[in-house]
ROTOR-897886 format. One line per 2 residues: their letters; for each residue x, y, z of N, C-alpha, C. Coordinates in steps of 0.05 Angstrom, whole numbers, plus 5000, padded with zeros to 4 digits. Example, Ala and Ser with C-alpha at 12.3 -4.5 7.8 and 13.67 -1.06 7.14 Angstrom:
AS	5264 4886 5156 5246 4910 5156 5264 4934 5156 ~ 5257 4955 5142 5273 4979 5143 5258 5001 5157
//
This chain:
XX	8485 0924 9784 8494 0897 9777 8472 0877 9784 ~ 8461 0867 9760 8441 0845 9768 8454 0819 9779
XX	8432 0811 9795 8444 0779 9810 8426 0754 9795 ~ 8411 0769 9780 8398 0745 9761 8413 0735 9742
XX	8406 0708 9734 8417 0687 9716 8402 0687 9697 ~ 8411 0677 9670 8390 0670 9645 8400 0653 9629
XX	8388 0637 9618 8395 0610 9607 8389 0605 9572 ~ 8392 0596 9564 8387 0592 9542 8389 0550 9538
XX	8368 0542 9530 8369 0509 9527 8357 0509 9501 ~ 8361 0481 9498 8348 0465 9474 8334 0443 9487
XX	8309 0453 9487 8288 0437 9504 8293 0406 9483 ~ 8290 0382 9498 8283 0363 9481 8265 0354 9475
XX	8253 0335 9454 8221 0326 9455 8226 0309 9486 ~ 8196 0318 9495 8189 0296 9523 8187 0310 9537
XX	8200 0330 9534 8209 0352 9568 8192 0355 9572 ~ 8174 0377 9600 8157 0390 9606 8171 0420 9610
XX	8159 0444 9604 8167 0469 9612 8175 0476 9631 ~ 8180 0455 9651 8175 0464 9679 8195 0451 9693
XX	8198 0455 9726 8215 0446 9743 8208 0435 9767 ~ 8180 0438 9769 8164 0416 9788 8135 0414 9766
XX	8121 0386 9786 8097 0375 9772 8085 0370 9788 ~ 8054 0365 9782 8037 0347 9796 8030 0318 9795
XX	8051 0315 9770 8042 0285 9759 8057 0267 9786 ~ 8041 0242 9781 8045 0229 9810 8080 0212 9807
XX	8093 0210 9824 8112 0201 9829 8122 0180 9806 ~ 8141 0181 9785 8149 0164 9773 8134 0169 9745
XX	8121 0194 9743 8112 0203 9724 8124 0205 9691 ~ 8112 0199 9664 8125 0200 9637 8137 0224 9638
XX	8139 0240 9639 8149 0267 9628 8168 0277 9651 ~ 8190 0291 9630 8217 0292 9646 8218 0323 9648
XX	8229 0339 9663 8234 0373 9677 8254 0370 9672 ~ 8267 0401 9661 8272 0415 9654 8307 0408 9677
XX	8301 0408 9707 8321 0408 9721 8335 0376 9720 ~ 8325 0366 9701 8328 0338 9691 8364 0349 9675
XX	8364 0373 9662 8388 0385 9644 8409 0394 9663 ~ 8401 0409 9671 8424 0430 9690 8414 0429 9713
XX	8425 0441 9738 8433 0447 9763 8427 0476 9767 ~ 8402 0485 9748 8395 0508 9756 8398 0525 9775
XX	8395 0543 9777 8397 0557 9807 8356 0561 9815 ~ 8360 0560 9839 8332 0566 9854 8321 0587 9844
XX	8291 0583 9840 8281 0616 9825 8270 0614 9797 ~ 8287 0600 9787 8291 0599 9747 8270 0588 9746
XX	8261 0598 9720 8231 0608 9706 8236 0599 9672 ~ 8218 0586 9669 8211 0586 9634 8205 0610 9628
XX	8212 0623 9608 8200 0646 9599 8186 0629 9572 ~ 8161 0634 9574 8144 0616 9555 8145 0591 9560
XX	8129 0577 9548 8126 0546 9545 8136 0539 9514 ~ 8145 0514 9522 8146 0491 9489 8121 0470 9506
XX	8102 0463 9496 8093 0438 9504 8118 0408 9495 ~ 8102 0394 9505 8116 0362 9508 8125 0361 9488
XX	8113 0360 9464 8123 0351 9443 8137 0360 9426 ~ 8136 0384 9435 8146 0405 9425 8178 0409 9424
XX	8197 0418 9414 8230 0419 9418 8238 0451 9408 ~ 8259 0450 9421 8276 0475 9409 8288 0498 9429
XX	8288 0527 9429 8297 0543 9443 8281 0554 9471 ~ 8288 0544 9492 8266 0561 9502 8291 0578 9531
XX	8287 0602 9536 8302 0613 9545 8284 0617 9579 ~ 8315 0612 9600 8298 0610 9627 8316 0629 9645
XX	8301 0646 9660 8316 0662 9677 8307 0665 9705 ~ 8318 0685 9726 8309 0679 9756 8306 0702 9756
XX	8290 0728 9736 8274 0743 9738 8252 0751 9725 ~ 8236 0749 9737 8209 0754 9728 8201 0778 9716
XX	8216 0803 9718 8207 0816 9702 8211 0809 9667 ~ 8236 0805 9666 8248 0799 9637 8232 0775 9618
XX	8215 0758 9640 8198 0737 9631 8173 0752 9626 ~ 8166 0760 9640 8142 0786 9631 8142 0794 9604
XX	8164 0811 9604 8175 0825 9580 8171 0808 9557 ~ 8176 0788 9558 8185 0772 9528 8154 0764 9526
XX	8144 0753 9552 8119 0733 9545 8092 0746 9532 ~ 8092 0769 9548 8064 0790 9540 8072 0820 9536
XX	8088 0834 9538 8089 0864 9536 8109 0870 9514 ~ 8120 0854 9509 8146 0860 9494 8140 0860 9462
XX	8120 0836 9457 8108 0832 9422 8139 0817 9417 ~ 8149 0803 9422 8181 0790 9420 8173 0776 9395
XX	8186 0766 9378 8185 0746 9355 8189 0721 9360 ~ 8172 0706 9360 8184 0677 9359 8178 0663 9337
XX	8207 0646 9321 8210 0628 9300 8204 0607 9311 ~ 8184 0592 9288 8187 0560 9291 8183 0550 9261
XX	8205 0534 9266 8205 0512 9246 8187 0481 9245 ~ 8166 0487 9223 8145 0471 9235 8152 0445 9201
XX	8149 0426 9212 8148 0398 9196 8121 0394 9195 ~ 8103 0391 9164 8072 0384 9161 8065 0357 9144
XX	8047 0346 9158 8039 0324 9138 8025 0329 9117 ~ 8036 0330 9095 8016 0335 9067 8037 0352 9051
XX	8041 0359 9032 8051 0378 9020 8034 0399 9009 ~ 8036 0422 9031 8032 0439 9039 8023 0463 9019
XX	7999 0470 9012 7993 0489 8989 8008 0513 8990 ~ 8010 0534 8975 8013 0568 8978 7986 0577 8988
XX	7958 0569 8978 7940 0569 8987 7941 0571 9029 ~ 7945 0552 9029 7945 0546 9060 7969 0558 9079
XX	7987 0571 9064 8017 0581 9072 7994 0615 9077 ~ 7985 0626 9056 7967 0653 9053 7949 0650 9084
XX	7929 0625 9078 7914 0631 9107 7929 0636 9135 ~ 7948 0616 9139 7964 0620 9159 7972 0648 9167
XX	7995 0665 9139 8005 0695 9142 7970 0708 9156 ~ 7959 0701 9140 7925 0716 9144 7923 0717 9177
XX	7920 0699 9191 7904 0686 9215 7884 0663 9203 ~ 7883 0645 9225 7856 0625 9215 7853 0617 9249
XX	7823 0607 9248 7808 0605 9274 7813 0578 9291 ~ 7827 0579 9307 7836 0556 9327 7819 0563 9348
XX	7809 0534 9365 7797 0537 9394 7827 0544 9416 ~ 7813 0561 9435 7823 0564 9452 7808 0570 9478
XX	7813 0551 9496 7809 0560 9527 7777 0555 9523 ~ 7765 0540 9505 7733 0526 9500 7726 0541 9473
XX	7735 0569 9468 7734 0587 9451 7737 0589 9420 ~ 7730 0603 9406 7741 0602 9382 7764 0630 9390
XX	7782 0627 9374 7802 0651 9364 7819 0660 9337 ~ 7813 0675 9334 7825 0682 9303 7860 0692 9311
XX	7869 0680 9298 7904 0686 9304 7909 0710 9287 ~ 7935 0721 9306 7939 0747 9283 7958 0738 9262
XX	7963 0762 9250 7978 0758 9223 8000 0754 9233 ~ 8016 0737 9222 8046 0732 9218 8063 0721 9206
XX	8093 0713 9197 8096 0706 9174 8102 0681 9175 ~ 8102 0667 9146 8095 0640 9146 8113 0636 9118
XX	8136 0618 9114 8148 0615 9087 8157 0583 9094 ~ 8156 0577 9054 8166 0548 9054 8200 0550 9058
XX	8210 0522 9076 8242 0528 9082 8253 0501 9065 ~ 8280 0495 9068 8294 0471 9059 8289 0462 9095
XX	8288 0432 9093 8295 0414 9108 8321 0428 9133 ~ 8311 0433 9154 8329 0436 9168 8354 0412 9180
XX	8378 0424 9192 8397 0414 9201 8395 0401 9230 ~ 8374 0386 9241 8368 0381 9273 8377 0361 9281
XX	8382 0355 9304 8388 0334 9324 8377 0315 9309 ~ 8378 0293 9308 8350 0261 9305 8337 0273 9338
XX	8310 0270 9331 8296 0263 9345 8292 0241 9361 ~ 8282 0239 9389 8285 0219 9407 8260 0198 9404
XX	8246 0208 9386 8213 0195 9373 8213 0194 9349 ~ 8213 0181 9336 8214 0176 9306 8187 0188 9299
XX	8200 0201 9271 8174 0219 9267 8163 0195 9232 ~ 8140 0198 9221 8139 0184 9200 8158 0190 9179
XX	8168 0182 9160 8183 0182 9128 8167 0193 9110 ~ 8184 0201 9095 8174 0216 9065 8151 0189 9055
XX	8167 0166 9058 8154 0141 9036 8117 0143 9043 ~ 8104 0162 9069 8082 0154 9064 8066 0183 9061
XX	8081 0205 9041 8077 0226 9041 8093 0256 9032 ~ 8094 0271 9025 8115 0287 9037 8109 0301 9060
XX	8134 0310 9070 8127 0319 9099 8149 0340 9095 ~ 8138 0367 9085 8160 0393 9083 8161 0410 9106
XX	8177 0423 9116 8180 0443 9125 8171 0481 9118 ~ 8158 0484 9144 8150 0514 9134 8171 0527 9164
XX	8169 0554 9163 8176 0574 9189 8150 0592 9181 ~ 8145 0595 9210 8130 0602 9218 8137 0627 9247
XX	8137 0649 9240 8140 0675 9257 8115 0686 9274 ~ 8118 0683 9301 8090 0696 9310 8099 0716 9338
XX	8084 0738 9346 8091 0749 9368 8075 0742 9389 ~ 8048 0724 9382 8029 0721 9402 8045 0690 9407
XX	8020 0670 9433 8031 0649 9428 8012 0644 9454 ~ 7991 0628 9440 7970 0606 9459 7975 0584 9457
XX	7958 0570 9474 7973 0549 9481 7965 0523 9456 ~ 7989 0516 9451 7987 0494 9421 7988 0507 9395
XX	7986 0533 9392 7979 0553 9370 7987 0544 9348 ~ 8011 0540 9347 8027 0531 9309 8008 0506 9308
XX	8015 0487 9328 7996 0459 9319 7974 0463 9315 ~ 7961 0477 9331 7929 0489 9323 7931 0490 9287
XX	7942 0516 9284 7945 0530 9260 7938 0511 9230 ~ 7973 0498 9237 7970 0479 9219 7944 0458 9219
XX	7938 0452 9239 7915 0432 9232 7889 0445 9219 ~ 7888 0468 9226 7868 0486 9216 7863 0492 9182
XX	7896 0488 9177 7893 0489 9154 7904 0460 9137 ~ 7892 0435 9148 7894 0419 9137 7924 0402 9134
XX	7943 0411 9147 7962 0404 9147 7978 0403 9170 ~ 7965 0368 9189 7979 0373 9216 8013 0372 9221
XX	8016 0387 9245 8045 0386 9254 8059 0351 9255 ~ 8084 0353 9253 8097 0324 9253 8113 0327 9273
XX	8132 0356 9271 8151 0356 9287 8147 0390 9289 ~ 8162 0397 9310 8151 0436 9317 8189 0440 9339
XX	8207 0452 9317 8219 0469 9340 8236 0500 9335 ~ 8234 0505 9363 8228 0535 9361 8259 0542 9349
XX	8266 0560 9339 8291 0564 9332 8294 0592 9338 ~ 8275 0612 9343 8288 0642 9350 8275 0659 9372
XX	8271 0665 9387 8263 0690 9405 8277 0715 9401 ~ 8254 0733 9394 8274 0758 9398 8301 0758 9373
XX	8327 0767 9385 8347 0763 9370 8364 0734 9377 ~ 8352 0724 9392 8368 0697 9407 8358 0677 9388
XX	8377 0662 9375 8387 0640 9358 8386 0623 9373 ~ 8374 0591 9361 8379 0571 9370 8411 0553 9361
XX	8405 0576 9337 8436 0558 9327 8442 0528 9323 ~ 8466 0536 9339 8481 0504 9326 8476 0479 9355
XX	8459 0485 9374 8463 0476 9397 8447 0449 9396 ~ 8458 0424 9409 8449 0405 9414 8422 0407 9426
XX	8408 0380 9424 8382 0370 9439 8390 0370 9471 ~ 8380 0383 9485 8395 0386 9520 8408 0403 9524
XX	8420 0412 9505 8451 0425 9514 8437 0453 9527 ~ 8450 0470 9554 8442 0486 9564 8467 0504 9567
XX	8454 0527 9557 8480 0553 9562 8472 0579 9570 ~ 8492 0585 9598 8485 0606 9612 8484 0642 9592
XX	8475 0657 9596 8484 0679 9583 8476 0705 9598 ~ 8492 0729 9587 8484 0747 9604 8463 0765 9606
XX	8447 0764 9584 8422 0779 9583 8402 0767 9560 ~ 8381 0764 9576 8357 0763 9553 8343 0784 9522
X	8341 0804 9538 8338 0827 9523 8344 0853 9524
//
């Protein structure tokens, strides 16, 4: 019988991944223990950066964060919003890989899948994102098992079509579903 906990949230835009910081006292960016009453221990399994929103699942064992983050090849969906209307051309490079910096570096991303979606069903956002009126701004999903740091935003900018809005909607078999911006729910296993 495990004594670990695992979470499942809907990170909001602003959050940080995290449950302590270094930023100095009275700092912009809000943690994670800002939602729930965590228990001591609990772990992001992966990051959303700041701006970032959507599923990110947290538990108080480290192996299972392991698992998902690097050994596992886990799936993660995101539903990414782009400025420009978005070629097939540029949908191809993406499935392909295309070359983002990383860590000073160049990196070629691996293959993974990439399709045009309808307009998703989301919370409003707590930041107004720009309007159609100075553009279109479609939606793609975007499937990857790797995941550096900024990668989809990378991606898309790489191919000419930066991110607006980025949130994650799947890990693994775990659905973001129907869940609010904040809303946090306990569950009994990750994987």
């Amino acid at each position: 019988m495990s004594t670990h906990r695992h979470f499942m949230i809907y990170k909001p835009y602003g959050f940080l991944s995290q449950f302590i910081t270094n930023q100095k006292k009275g700092g912009k960016h809000k943690l994670l223990g800002e939602l729930f009453n965590f228990p001591l221990g609990t772990m992001a399994v992966g990051r959303l950066d700041v701006k970032s929103e959507g599923l990110l699942l947290l538990t108080t064992d480290g192996k299972v964060s392991d698992f998902i983050t690097t050994r596992g090849k886990v799936e993660k969906e995101y539903y990414v919003q782009v400025d420009g209307a978005i070629t097939s051309e540029a949908v191809e490079q993406l499935k392909n890989g295309v070359e983002i910096g990383f860590d000073g570096k160049k990196y070629m991303t691996k293959p993974c899948k990439v399709k045009m979606i309808d307009i998703p069903n989301f919370p409003e956002r707590s930041k107004k994102i720009r309007d159609a009126r100075h553009g279109p701004t479609p939606w793609i999903s975007i499937t990857l098992t790797e995941g550096k740091f900024r990668q989809v935003r990378k991606m898309t900018s790489a191919v000419g079509f930066p991110t607006l809005r980025l949130v994650r909607v799947r890990v693994g078999d775990i659905l973001l579903g129907k869940m609010e911006s904040g809303e946090v729910r306990e569950v009994e296993e990750l994987i």
